[in-house]
VMD Tcl script that builds the backbone (N, CA, C; Angstrom):
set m [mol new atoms 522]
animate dup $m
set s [atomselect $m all]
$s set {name element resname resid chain x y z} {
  {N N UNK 1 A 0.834 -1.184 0.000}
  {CA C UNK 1 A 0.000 0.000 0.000}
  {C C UNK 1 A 0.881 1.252 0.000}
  {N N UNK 2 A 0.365 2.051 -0.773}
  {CA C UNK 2 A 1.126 3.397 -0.808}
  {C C UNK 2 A 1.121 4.393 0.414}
  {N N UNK 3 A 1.973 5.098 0.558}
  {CA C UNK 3 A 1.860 6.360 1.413}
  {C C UNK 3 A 2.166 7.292 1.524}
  {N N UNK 4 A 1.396 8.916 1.068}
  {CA C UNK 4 A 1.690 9.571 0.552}
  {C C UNK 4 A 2.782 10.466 1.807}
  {N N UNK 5 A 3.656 10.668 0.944}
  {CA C UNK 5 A 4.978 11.281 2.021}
  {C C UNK 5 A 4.666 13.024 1.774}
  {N N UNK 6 A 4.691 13.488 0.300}
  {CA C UNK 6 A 4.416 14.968 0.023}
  {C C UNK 6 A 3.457 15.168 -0.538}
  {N N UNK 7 A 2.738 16.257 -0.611}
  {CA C UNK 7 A 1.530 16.499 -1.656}
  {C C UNK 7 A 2.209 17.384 -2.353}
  {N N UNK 8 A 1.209 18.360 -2.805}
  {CA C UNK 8 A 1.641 19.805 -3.937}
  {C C UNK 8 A 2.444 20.502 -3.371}
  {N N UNK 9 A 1.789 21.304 -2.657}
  {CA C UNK 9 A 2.043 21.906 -1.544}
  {C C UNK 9 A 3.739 21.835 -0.879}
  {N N UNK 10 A 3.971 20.601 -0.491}
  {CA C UNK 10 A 4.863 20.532 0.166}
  {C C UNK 10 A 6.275 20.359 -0.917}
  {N N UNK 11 A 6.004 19.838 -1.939}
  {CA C UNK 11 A 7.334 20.238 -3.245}
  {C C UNK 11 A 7.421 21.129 -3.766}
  {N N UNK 12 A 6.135 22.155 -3.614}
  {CA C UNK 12 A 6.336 23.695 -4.072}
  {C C UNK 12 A 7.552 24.354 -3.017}
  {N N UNK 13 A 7.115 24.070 -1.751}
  {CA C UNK 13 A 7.697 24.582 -0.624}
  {C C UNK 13 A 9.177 24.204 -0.324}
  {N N UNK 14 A 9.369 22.683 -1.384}
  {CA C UNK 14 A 10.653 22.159 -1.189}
  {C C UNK 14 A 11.471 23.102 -2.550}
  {N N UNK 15 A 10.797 22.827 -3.224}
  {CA C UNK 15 A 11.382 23.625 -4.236}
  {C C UNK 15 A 12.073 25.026 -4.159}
  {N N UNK 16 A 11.069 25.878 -3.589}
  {CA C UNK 16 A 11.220 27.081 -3.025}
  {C C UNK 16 A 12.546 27.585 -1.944}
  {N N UNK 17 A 12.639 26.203 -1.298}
  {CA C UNK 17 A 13.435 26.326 -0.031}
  {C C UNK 17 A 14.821 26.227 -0.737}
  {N N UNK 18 A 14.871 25.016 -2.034}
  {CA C UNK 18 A 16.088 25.027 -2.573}
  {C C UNK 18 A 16.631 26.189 -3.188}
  {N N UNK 19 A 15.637 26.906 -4.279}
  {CA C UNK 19 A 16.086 27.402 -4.887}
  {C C UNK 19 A 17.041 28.804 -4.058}
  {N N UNK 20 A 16.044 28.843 -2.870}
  {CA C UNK 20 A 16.759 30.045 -2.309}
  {C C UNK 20 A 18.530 29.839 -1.523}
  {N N UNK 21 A 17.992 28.901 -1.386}
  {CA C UNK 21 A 19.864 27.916 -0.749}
  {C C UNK 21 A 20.462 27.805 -2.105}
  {N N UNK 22 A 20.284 27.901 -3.243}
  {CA C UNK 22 A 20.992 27.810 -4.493}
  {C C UNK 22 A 21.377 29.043 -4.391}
  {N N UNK 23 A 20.608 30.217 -3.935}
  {CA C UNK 23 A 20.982 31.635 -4.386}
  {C C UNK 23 A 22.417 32.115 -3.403}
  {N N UNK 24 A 21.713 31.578 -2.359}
  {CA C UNK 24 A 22.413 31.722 -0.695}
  {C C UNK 24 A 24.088 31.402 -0.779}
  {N N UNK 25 A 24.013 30.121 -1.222}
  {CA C UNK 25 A 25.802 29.409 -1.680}
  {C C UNK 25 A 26.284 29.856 -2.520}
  {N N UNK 26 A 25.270 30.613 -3.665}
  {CA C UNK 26 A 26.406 30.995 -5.015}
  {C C UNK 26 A 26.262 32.113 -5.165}
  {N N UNK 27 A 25.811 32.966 -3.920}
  {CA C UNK 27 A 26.024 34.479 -4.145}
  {C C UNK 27 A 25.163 35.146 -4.998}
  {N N UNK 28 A 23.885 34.226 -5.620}
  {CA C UNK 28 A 23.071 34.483 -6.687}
  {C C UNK 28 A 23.093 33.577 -7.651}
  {N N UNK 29 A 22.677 33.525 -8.551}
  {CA C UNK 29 A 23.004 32.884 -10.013}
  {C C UNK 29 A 23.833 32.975 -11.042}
  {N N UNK 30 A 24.591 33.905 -10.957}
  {CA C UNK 30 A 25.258 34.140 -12.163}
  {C C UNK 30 A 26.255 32.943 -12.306}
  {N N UNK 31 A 26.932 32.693 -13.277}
  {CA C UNK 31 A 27.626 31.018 -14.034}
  {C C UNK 31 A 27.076 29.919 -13.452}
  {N N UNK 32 A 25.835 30.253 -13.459}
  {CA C UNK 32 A 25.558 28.707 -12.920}
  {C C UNK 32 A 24.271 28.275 -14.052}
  {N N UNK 33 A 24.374 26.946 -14.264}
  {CA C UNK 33 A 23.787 26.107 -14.945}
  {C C UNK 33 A 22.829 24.685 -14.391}
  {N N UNK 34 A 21.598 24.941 -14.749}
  {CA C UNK 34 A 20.963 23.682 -14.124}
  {C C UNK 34 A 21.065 22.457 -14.680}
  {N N UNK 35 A 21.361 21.405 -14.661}
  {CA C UNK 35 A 21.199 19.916 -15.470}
  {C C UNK 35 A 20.119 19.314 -15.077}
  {N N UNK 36 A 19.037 18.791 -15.588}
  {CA C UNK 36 A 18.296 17.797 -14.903}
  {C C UNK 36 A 18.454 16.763 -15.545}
  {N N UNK 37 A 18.348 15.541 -15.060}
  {CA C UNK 37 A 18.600 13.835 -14.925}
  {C C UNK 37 A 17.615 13.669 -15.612}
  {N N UNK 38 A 17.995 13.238 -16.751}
  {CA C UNK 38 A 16.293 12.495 -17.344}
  {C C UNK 38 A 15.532 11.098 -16.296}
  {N N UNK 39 A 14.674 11.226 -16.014}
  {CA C UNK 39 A 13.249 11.957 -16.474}
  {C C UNK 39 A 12.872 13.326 -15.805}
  {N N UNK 40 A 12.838 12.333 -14.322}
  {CA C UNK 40 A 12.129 13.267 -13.183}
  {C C UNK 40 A 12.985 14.643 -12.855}
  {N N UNK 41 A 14.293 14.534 -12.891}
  {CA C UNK 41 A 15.460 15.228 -12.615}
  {C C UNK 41 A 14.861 16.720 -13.556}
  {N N UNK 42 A 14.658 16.524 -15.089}
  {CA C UNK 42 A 14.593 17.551 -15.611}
  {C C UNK 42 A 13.432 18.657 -15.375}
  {N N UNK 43 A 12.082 17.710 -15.202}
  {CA C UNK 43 A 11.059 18.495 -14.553}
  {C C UNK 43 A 11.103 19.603 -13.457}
  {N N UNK 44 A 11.782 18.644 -12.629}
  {CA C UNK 44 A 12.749 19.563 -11.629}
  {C C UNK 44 A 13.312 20.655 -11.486}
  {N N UNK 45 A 13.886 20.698 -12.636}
  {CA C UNK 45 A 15.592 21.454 -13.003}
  {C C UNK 45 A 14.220 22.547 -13.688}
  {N N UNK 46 A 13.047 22.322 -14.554}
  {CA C UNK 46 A 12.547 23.306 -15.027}
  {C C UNK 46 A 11.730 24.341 -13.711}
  {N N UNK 47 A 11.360 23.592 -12.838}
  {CA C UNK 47 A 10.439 23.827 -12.171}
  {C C UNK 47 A 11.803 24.969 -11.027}
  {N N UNK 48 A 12.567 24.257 -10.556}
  {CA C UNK 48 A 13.811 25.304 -10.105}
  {C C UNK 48 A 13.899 26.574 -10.714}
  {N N UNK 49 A 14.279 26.131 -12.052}
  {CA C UNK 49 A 14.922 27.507 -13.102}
  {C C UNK 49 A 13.463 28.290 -12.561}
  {N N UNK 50 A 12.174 27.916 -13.238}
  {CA C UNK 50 A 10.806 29.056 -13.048}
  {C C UNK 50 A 11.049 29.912 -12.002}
  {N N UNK 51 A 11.411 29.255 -10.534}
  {CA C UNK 51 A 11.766 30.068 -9.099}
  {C C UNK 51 A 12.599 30.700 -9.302}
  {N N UNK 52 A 13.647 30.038 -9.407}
  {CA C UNK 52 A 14.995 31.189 -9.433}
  {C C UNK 52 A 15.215 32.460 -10.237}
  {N N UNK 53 A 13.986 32.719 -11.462}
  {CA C UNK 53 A 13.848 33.602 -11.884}
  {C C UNK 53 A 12.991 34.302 -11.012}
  {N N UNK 54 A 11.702 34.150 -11.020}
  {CA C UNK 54 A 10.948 34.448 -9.778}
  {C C UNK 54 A 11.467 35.453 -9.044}
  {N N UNK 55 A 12.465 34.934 -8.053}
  {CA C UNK 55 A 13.347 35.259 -7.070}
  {C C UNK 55 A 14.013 36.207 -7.437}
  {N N UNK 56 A 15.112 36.203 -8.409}
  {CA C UNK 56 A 16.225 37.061 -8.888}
  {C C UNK 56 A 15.841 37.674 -10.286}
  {N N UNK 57 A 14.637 37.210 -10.971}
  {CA C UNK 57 A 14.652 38.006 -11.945}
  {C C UNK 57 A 15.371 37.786 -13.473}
  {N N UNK 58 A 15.973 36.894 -13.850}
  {CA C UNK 58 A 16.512 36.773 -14.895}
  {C C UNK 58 A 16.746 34.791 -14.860}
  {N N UNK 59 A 16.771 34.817 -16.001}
  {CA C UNK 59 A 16.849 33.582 -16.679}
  {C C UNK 59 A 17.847 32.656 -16.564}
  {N N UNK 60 A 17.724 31.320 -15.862}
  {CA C UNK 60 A 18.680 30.518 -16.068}
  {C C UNK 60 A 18.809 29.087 -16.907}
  {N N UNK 61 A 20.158 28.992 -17.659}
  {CA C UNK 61 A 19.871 28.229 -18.740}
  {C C UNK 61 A 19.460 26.445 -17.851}
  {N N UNK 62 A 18.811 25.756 -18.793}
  {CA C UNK 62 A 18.222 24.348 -18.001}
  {C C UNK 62 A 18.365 23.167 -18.864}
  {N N UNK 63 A 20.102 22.942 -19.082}
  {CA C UNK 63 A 19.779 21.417 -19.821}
  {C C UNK 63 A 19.225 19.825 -19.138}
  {N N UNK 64 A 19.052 19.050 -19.929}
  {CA C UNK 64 A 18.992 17.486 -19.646}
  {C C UNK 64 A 19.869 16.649 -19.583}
  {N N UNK 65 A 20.058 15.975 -19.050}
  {CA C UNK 65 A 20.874 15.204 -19.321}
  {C C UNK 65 A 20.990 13.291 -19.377}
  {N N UNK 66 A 20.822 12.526 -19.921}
  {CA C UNK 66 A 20.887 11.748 -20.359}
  {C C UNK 66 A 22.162 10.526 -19.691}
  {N N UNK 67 A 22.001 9.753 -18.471}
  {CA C UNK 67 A 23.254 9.460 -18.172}
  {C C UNK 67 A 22.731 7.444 -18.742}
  {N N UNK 68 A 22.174 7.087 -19.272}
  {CA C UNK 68 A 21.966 5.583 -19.638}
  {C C UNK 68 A 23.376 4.628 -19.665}
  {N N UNK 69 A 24.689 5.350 -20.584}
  {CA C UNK 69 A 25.180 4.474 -21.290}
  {C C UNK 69 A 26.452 5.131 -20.061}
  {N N UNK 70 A 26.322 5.409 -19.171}
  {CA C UNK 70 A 27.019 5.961 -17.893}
  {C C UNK 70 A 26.893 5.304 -16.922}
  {N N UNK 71 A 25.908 4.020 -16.807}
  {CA C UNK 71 A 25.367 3.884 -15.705}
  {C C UNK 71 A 26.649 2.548 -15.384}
  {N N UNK 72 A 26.592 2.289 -14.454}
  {CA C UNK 72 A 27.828 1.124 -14.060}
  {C C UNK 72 A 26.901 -0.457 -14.220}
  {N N UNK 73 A 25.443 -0.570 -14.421}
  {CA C UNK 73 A 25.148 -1.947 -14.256}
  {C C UNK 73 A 24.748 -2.254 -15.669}
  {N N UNK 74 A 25.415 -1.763 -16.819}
  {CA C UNK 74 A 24.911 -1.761 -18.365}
  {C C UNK 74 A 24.358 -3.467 -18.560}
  {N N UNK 75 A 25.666 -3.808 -18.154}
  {CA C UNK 75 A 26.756 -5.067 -18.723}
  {C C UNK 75 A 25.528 -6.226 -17.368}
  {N N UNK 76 A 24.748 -5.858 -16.686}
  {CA C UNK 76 A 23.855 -7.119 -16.001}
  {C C UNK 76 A 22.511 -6.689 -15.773}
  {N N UNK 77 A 21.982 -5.555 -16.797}
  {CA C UNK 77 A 20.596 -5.414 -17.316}
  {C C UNK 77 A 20.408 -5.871 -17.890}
  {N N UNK 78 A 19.024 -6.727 -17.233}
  {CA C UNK 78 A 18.028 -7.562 -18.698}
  {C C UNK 78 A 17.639 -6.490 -19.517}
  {N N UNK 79 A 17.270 -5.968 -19.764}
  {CA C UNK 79 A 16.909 -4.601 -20.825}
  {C C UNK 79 A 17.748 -3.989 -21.044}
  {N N UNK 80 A 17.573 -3.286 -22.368}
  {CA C UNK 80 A 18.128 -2.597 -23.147}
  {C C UNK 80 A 17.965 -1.167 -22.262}
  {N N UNK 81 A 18.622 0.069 -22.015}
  {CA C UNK 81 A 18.265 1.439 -21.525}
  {C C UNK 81 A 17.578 1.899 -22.972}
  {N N UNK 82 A 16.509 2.837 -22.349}
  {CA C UNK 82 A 16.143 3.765 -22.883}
  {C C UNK 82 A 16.759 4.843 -22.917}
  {N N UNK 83 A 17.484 5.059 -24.310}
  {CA C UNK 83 A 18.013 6.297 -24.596}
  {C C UNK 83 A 17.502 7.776 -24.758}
  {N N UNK 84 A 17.482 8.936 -23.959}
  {CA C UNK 84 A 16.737 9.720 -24.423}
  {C C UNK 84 A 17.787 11.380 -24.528}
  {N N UNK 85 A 17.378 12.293 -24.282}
  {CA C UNK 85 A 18.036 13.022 -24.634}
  {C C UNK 85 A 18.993 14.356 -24.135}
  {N N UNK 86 A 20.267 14.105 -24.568}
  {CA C UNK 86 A 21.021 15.041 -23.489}
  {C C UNK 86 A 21.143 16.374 -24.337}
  {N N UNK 87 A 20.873 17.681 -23.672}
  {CA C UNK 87 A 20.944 19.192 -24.365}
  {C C UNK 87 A 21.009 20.232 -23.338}
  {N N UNK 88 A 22.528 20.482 -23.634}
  {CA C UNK 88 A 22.680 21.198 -22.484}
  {C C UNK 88 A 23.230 22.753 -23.884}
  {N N UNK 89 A 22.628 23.335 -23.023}
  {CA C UNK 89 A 22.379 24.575 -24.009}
  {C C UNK 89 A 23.309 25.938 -23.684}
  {N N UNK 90 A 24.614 25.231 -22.494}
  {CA C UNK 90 A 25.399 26.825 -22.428}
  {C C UNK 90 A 27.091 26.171 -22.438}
  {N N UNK 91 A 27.770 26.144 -22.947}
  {CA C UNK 91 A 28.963 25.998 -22.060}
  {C C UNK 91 A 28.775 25.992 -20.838}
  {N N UNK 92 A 29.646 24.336 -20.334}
  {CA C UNK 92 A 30.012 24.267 -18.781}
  {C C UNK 92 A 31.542 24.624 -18.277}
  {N N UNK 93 A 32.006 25.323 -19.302}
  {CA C UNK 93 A 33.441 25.188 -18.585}
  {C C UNK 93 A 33.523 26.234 -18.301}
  {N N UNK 94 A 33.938 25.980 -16.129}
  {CA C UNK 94 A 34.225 27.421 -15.592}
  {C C UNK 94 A 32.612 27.820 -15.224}
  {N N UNK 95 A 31.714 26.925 -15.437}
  {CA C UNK 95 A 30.332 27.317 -14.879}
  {C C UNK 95 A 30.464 26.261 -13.432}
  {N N UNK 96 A 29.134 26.820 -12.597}
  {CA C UNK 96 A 28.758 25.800 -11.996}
  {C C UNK 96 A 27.917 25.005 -12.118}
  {N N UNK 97 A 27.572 23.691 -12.007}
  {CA C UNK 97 A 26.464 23.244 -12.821}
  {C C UNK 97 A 25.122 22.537 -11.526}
  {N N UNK 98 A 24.478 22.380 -11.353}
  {CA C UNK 98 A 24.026 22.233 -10.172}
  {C C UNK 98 A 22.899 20.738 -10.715}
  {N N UNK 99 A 23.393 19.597 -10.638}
  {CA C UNK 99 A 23.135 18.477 -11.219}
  {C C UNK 99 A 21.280 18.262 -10.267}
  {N N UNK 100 A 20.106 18.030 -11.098}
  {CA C UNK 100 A 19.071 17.891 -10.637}
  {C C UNK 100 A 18.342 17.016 -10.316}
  {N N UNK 101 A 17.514 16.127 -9.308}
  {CA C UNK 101 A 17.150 14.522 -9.315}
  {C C UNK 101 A 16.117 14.839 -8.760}
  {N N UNK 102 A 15.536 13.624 -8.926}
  {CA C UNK 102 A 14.264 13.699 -8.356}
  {C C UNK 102 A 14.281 12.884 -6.640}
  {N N UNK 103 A 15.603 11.778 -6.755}
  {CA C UNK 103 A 15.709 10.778 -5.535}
  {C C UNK 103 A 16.788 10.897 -5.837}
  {N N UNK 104 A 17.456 10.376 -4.312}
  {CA C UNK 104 A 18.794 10.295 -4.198}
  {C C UNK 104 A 18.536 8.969 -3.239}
  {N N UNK 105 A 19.850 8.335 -4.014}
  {CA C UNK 105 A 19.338 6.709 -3.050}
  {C C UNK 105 A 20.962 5.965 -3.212}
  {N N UNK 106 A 21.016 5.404 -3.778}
  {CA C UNK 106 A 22.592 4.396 -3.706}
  {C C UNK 106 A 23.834 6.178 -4.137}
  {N N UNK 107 A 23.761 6.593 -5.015}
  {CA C UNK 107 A 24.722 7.444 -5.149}
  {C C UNK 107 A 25.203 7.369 -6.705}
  {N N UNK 108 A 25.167 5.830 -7.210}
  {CA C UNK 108 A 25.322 5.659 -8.394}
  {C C UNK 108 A 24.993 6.288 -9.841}
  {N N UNK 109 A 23.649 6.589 -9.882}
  {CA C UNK 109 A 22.809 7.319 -10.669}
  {C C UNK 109 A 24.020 9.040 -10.799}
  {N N UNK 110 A 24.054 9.538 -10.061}
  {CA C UNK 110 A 25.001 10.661 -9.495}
  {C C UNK 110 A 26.542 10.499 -9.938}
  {N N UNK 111 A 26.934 9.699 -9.723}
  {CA C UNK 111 A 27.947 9.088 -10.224}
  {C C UNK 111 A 28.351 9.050 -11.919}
  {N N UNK 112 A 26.890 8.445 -12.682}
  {CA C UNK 112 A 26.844 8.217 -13.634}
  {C C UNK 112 A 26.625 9.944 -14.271}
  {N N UNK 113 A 25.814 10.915 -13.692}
  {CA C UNK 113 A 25.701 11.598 -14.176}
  {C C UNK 113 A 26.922 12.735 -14.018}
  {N N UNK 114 A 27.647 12.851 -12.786}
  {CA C UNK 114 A 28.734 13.636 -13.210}
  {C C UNK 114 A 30.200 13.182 -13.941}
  {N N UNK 115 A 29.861 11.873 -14.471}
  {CA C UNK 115 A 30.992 11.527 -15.312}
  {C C UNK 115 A 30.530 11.914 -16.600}
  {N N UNK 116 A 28.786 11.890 -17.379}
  {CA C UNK 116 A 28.374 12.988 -18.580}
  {C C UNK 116 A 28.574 13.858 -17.940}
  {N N UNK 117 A 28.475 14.733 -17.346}
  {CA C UNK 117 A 29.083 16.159 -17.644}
  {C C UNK 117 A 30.393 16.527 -17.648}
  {N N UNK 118 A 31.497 15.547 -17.084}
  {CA C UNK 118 A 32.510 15.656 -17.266}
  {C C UNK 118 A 33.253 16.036 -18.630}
  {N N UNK 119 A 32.349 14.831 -19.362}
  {CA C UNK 119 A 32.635 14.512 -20.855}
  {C C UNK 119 A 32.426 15.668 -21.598}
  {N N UNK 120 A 31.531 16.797 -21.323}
  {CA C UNK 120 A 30.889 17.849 -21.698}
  {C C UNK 120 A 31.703 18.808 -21.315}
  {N N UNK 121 A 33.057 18.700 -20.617}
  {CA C UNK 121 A 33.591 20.070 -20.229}
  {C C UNK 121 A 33.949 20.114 -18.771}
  {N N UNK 122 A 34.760 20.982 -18.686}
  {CA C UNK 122 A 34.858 20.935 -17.375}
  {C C UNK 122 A 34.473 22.355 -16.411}
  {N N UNK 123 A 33.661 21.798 -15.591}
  {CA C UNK 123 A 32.673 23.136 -14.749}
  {C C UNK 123 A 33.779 23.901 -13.138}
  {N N UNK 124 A 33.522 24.483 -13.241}
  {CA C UNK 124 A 34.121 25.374 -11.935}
  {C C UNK 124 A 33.822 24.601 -10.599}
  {N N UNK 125 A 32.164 23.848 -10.860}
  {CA C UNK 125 A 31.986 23.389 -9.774}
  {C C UNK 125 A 31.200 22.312 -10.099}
  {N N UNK 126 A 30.685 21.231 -9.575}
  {CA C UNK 126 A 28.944 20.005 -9.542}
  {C C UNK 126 A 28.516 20.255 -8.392}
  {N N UNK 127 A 27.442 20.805 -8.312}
  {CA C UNK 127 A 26.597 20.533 -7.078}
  {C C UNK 127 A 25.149 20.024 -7.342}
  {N N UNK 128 A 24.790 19.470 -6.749}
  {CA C UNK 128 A 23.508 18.716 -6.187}
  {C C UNK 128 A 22.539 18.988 -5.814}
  {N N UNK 129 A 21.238 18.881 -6.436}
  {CA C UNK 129 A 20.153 19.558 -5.640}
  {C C UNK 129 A 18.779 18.381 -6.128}
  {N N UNK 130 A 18.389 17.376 -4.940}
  {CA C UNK 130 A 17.429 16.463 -4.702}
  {C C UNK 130 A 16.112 16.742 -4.135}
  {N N UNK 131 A 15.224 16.262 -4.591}
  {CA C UNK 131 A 13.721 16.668 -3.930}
  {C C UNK 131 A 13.739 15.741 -2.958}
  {N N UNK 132 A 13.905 14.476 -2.874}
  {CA C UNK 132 A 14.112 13.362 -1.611}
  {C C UNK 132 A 15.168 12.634 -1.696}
  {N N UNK 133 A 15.960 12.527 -0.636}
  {CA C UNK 133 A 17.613 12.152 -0.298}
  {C C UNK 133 A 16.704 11.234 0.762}
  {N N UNK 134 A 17.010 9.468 0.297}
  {CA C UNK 134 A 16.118 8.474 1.010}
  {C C UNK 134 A 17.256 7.555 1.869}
  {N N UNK 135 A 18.817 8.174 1.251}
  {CA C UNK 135 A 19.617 7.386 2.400}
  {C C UNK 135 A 20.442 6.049 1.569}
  {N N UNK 136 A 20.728 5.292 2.330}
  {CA C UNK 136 A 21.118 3.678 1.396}
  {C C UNK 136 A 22.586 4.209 0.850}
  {N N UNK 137 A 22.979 5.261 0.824}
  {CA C UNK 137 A 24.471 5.666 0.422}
  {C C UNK 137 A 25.882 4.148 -0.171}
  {N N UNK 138 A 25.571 4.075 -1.487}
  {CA C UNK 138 A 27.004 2.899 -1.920}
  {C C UNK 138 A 27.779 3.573 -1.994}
  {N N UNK 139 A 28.021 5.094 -2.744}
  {CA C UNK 139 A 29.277 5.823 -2.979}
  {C C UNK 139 A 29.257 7.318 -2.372}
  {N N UNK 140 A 30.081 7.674 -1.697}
  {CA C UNK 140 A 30.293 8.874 -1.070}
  {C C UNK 140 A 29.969 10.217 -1.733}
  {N N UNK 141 A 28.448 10.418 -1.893}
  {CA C UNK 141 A 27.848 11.027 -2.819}
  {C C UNK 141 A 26.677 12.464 -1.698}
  {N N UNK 142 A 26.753 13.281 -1.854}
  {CA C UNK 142 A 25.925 14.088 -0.901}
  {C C UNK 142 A 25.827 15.301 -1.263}
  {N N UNK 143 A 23.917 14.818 -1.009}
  {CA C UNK 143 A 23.535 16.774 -2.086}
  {C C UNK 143 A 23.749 17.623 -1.463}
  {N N UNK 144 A 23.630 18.672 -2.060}
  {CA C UNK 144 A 23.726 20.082 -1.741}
  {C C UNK 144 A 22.520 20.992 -0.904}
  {N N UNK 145 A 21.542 20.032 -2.391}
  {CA C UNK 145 A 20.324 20.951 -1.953}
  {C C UNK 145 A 19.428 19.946 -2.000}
  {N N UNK 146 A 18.736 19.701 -0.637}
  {CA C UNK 146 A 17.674 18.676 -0.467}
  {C C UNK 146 A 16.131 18.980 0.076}
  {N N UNK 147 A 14.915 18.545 -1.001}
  {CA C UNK 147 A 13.659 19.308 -0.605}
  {C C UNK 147 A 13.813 18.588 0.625}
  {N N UNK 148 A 13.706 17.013 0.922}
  {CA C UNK 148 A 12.939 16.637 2.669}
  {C C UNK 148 A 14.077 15.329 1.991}
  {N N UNK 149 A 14.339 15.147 3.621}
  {CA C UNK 149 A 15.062 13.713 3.986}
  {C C UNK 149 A 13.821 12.552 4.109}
  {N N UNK 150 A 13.894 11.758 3.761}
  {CA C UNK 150 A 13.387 10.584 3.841}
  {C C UNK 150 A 13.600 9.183 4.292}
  {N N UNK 151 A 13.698 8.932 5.776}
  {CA C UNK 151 A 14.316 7.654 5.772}
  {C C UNK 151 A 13.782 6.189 5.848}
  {N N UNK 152 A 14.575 5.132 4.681}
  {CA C UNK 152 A 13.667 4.337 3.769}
  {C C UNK 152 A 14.020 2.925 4.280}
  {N N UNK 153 A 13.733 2.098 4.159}
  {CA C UNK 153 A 14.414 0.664 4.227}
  {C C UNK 153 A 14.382 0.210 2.945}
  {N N UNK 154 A 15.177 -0.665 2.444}
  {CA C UNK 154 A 15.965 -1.524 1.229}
  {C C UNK 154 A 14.773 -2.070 0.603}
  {N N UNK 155 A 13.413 -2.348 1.029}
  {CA C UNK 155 A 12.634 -2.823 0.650}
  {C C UNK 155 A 11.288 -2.280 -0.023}
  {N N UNK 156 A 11.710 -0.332 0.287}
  {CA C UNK 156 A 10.840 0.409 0.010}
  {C C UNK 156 A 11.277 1.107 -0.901}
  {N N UNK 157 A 9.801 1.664 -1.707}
  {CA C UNK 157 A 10.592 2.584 -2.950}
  {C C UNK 157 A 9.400 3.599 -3.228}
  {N N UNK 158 A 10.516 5.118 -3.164}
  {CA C UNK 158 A 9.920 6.225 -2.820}
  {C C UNK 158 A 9.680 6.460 -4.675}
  {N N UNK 159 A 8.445 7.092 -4.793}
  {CA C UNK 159 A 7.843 7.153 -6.351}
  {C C UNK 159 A 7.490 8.883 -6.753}
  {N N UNK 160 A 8.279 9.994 -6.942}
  {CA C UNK 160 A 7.965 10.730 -7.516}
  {C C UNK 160 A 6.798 11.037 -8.313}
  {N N UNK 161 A 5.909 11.643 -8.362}
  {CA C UNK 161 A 4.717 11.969 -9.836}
  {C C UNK 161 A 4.598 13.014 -9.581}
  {N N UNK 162 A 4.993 13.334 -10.806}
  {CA C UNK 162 A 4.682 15.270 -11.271}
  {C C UNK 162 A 3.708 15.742 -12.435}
  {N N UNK 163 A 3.120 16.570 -12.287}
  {CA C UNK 163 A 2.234 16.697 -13.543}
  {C C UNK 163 A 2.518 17.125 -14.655}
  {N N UNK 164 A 3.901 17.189 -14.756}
  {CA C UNK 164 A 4.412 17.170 -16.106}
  {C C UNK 164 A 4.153 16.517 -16.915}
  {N N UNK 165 A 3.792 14.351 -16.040}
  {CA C UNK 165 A 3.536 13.268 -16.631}
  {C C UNK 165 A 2.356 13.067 -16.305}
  {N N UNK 166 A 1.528 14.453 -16.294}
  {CA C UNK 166 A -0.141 14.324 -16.598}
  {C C UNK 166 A -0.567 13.204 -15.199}
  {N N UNK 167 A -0.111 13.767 -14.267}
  {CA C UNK 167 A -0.111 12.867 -13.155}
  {C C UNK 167 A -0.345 13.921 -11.822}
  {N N UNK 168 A -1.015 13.531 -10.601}
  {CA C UNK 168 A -1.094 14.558 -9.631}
  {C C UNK 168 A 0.379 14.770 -8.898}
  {N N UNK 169 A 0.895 15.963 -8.484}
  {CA C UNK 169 A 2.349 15.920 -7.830}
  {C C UNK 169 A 2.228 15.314 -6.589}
  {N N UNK 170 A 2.812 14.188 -6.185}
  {CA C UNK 170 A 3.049 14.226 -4.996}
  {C C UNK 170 A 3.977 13.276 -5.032}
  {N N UNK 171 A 4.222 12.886 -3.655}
  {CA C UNK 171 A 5.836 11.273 -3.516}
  {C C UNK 171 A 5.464 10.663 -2.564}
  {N N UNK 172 A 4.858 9.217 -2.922}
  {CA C UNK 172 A 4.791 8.116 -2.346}
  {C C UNK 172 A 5.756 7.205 -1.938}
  {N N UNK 173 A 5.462 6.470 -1.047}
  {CA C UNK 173 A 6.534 5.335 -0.456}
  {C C UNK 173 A 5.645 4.163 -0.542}
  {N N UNK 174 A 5.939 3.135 -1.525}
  {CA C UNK 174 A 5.417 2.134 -1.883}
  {C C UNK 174 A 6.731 0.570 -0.736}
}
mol reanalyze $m
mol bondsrecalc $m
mol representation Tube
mol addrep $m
């Protein structure tokens, strides 16, 4: 049975809380760049950028990023990854890039994604910014910017839905 952990409400508020701790650490926005993680990551990363203009007033650029053929368990997936699409739309070198997720859970995923952006250049800085950080840590990996801590057992799995995917927002723990 499901259980709803956030509603609307409370990822607006997470959102909100980040974006302003994004402003807080980097002195504002200027060279900084959002990435979001395909899928959920990018929704994210759009829904950030909307605030942080909001807030400060000017526009920040918001690529995707695509980490599939990055991931470390290629080689003992029964399935093929779904490839989809990486577009990052500013120069990263000498930016900061502030990598976007929807969960933060083993570290791996994170892993996979700042070795694509590596490949893409090299940034001034990577930082991190998660809507739920659920714990389970394999690699010494730790966000920056976290909407709510969540703590999960190995057997549970926290489910993002945003209405991006024509779905009501909230995050369940199944």
């Amino acid at each position: 049975m499901a259980k709803e952990l956030l509603d609307k409400k409370d990822i607006e508020r997470a959102i909100t809380r980040m974006a302003h701790e994004i402003i807080e650490r980097n002195k504002g926005i200027r060279d900084i760049c959002l990435v979001g993680i395909q899928r959920g990551g990018v929704h994210l990363a759009n829904r950030l950028s909307a605030k942080l203009k909001e807030i400060e007033g000017s526009d920040l650029p918001v690529g995707t990023l695509d980490i599939s053929f990055y991931r470390d368990d290629l080689n003992v997936r029964k399935d093929q990854p779904v490839v989809r699409r990486t577009q990052v739309p500013c120069e990263i070198n000498d930016q900061k890039v502030v990598l976007v997720d929807d969960v933060l859970f083993t570290g791996r995923s994170i892993r996979a994604a700042m070795d694509a952006v590596m490949d893409l250049g090299r940034p001034a800085a990577i930082q991190l910014a998660v809507l739920v950080d659920r714990g389970h840590r394999e690699l010494p990996i730790k966000a920056d910017f976290v909407g709510k801590n969540i703590p999960t057992s190995m057997n549970e799995t926290v489910i993002v839905q945003l209405s991006e995917d024509e779905v009501e927002d909230r995050v369940v723990l199944e």
